[in-house]
C-alpha positions in Angstrom: 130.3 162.9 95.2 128.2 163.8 98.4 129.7 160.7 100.1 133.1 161.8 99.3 132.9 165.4 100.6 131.3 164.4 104.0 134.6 161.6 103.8 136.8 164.6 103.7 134.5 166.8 105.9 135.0 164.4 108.7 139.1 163.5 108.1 139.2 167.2 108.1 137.2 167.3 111.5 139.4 164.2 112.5 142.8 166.2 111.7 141.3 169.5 113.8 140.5 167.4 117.3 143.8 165.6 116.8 145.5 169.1 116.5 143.4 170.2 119.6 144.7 167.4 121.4 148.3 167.9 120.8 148.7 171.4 121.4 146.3 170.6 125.2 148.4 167.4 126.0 152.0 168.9 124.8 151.1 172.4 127.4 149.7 170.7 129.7 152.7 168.4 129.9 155.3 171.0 130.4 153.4 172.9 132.8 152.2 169.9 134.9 155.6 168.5 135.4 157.0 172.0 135.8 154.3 172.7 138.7 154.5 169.1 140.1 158.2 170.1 141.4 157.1 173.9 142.7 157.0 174.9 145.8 159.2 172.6 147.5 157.2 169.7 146.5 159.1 166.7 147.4 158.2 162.9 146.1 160.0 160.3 144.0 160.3 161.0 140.4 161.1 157.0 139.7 157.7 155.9 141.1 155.9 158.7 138.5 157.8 157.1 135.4 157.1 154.0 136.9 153.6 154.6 137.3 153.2 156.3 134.1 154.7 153.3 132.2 151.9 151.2 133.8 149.4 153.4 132.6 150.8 153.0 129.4 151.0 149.2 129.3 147.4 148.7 130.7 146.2 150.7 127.7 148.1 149.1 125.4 146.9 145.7 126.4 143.2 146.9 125.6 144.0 148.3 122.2 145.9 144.9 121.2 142.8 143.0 122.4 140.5 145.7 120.6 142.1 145.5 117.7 143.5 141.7 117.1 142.2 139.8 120.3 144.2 138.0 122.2 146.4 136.6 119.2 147.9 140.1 118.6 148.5 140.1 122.5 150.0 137.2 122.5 152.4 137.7 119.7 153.2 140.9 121.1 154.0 139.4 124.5 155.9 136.4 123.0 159.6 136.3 124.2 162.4 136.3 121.4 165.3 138.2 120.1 163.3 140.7 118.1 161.2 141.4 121.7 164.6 142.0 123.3 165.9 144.9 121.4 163.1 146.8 122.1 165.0 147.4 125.8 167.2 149.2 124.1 164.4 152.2 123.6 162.9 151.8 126.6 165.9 152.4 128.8 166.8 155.2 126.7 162.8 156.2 127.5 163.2 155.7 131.4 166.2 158.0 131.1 164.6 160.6 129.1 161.6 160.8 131.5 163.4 161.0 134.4 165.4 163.8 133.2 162.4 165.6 132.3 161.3 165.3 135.8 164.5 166.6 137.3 164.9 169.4 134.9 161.3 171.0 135.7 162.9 171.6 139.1 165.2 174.2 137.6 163.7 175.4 134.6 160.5 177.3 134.3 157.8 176.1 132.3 158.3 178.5 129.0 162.5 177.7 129.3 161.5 174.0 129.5 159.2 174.2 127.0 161.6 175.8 124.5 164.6 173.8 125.4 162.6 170.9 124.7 162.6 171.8 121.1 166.6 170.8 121.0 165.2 167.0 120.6 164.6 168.0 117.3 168.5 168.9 116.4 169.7 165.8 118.1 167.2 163.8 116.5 167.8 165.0 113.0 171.7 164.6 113.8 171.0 160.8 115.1 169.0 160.1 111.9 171.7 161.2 109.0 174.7 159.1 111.8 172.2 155.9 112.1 169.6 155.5 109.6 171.5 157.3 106.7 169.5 160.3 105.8 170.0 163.4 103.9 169.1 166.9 105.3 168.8 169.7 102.8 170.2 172.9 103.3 167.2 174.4 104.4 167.0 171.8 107.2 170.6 172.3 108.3 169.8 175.9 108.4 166.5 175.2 110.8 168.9 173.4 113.0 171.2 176.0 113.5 168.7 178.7 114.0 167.2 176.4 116.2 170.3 176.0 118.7 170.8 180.1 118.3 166.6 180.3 119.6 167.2 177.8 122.4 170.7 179.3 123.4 168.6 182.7 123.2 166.1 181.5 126.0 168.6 180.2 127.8 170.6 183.2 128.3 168.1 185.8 128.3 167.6 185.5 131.9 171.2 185.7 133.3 171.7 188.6 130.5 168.5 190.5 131.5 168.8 190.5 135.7 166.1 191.3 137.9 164.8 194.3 136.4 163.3 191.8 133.8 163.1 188.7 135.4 161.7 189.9 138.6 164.7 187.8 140.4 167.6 187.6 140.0 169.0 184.1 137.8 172.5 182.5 138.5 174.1 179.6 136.9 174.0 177.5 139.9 169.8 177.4 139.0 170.2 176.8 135.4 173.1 174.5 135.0 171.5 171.3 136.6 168.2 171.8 134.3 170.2 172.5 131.6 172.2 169.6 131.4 169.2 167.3 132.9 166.9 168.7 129.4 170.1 167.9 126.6 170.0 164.8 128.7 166.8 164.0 127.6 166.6 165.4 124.5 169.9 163.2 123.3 167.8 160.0 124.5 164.4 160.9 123.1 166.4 161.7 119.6 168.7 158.5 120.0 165.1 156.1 121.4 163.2 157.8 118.6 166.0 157.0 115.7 166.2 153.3 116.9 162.5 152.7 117.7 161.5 153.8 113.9 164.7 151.6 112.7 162.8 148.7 115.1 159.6 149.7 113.4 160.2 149.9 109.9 162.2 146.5 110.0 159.4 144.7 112.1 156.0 143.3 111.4 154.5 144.3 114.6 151.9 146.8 115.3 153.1 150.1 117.6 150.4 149.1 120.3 152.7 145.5 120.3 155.7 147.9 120.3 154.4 150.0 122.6 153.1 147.4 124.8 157.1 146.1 125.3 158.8 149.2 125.6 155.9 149.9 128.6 156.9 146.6 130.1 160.7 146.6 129.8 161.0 150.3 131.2 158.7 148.9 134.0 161.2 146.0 134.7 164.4 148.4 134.3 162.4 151.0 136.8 161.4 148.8 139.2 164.5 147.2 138.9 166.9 150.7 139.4 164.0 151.8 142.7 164.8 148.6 144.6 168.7 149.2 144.0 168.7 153.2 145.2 165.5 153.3 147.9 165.5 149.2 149.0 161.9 147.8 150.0 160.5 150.4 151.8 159.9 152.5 149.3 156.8 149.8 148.0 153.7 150.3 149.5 152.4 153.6 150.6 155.8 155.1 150.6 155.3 155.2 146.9 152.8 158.0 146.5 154.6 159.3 149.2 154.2 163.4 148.3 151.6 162.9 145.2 149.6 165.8 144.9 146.8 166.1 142.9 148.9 167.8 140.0 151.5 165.3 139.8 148.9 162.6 139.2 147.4 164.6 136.4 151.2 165.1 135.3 151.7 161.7 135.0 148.2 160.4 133.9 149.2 163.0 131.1 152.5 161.7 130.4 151.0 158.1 129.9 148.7 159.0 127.1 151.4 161.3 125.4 153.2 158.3 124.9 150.4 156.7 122.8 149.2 160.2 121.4 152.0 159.3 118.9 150.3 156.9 117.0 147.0 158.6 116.8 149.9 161.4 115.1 150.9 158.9 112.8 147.7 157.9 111.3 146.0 161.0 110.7 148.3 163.9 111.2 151.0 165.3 108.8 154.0 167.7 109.5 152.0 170.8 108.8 149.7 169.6 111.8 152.5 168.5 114.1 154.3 172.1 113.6 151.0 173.8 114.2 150.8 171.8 117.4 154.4 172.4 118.4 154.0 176.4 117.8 150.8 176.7 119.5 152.0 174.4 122.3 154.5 176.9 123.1 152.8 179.6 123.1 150.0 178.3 125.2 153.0 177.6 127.6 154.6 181.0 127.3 151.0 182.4 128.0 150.1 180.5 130.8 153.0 180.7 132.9 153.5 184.7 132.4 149.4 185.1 132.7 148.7 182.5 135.9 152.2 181.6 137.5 154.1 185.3 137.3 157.0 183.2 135.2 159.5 186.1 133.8 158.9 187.4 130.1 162.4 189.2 128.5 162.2 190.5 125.4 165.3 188.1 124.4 163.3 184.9 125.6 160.4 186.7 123.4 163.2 186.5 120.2 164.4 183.4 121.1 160.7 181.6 120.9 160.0 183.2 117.5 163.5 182.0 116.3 162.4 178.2 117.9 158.9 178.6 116.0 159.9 179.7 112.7 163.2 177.3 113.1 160.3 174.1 113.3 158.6 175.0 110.7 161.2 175.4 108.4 162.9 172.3 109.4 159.2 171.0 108.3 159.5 172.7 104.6 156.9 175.4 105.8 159.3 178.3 106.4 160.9 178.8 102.8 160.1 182.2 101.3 160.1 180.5 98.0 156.6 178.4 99.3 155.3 181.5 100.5 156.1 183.3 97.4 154.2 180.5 95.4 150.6 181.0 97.7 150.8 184.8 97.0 152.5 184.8 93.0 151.2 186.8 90.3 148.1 184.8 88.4 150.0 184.1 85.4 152.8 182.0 87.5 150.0 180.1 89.0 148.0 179.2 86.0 151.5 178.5 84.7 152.1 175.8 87.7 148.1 174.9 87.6 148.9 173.8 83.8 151.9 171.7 84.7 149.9 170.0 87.2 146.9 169.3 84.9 149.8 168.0 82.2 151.1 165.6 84.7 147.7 164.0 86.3 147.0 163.8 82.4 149.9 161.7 81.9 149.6 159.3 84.7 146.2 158.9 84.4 146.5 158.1 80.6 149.3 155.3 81.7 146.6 153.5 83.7 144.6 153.5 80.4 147.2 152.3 78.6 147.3 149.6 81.0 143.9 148.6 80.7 143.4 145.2 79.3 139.7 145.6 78.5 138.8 148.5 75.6 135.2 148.7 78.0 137.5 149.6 81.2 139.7 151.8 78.7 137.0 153.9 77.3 135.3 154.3 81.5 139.5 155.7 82.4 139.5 158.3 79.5 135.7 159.3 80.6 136.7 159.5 83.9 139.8 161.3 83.3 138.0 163.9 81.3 135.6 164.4 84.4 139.2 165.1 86.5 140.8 167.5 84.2 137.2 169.3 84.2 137.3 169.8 87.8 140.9 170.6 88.1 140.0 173.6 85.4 141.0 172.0 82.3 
């Protein structure tokens, strides 16, 4: 019993760094790439997703190696059809990241980081056209209150003027980040939607998935570089205008990309909402506290609408849940008996089952322990 609480202890401890680590690497994202492109700071944005996808395949390579040696490498590396659609995603990636890059030139760090939240809408809309899913109505609800939040932010700063803002906002500002940020949000929806079709119909590992996407965005990237800036952009001409924040921007971009899987294996929805919320906050925070970026009351709304909009989308934001924590005591010993009906049930199925009366007898006992603790 002692074993199995410290178990729990430290998956709980596990599930609290990992919901750390998202909420630093998603802020710190947005307001690195937002503050890589102030202040008339001028350098290539292709050489950063290139770079970043280097990163990416380097540590991907030592996580195959870690974890299956150089079999799983090689297997991961091994040319075929099934290796070939996994361009698909990764030029859908490059596209994505580049956009991100272009938008932070417009958009300040709490607009970006809201507007970022559309990926959700185009992903859920991508997922019920391609892989055949079914929203429910609380969902579709999230996803409208989701484009009324974003469209919210977006406005508040032509509708509020310089009295708010602190300068004055025109379309000609907006409009390119705009479009560059539904840009990438309609590829990361319609890479994320195909790369978890790729997954769930493949026997490969995500680092080997990883590993490809890393390598075929580097092939496309270098590839597209050559075409627009010729040779001379190799060499020093590179890094040409990297400043120390845009090598933190995209030494954090790089391990975002693999932060996904650490997501998959030990985080939920509830943690990924948490993260999302605080991550936008911290945002809002840091850019009104430290960078003097405007704060409206309509882009105040229009964050809280966001917020509340992911977590319903998530299952979290239906009165009815809430209404179940807080019911009278009578409703939940009423549910706490349905629940202790049902584990009896399945549990007495597996005794049933049993083929030996010894292992029979050691299920009931065990069951009875179960129902004890429950508070049966």
């Amino acid at each position: 019993e002692s074993s199995s609480s410290s178990s729990g202890g430290d998956r709980s401890t596990t599930k609290w760094m990992v919901l750390a680590i998202l909420v630093v690497q998603n802020s710190a994202a947005t307001l690195l790439v937002s503050r890589s492109r102030s202040h008339g700071a001028v350098w290539n944005s292709q050489t950063a997703v290139i770079l970043q996808e280097a990163i990416k395949a380097v540590l991907c390579i030592f996580l195959l190696l870690w974890e299956g040696g150089c079999s799983a490498l090689k297997e991961a590396l091994e040319p075929g059809a099934e290796a070939l659609k996994t361009s698909i995603p990764a030029l859908l990636y490059l596209f994505q990241n580049n956009m991100q890059y272009f938008a932070a030139s417009y958009l300040d760090a709490s607009t970006f980081a809201v507007l970022y939240q559309l990926k959700i809408l185009t992903a859920a809309l991508l997922s019920v056209m391609i892989l055949g899913k079914s929203l429910s109505l609380g969902q579709w609800l999230a996803l409208c209150l989701l484009t009324a939040g974003a469209s919210t932010v977006l406005v508040a700063p032509l509708v509020e003027g310089p009295s708010v803002s602190g300068a004055p906002a025109s379309r000609s500002t907006l409009l390119p980040g705009v479009i560059a940020i539904l840009g990438a949000c309609m590829a990361s929806g319609l890479a994320g939607v195909y790369f978890e079709k790729l997954l769930k119909g493949s026997c490969l590992s995500l680092w080997a998935r990883n590993l490809q996407l890393a390598l075929y965005s580097l092939l496309i990237g270098v590839g597209s570089l050559w075409q627009t800036e010729g040779a001379t952009i190799f060499g020093w001409n590179f890094i040409r205008g990297y400043t120390t924040v845009v090598w933190l921007a995209v030494a954090n971009n790089a391990v975002g990309g693999l932060l996904v899987a650490v997501v998959i294996k030990y985080a939920d929805t509830i943690l990924k909402n948490f993260s999302t919320t605080l991550s936008i906050l911290a945002t809002m925070m840091v850019s009104t506290l430290c960078f003097g970026a405007p704060l409206s009351p309509l882009s105040i709304i229009g964050t809280v609408a966001v917020i509340y909009a992911v977590f319903l989308y998530g299952g979290m934001g239906n009165l009815g849940h809430l209404c179940t924590l807080v019911g009278s005591p009578s409703d939940r010993a009423k549910e706490q008996e349905a629940a202790r009906q049902e584990l009896w049930k399945a549990r007495a199925e597996e005794v049933r089952r049993s083929s030996e009366p010894g292992d029979a007898a050691a299920q009931a006992e065990k069951l009875h322990r179960i129902l004890e603790k429950v508070g049966g």
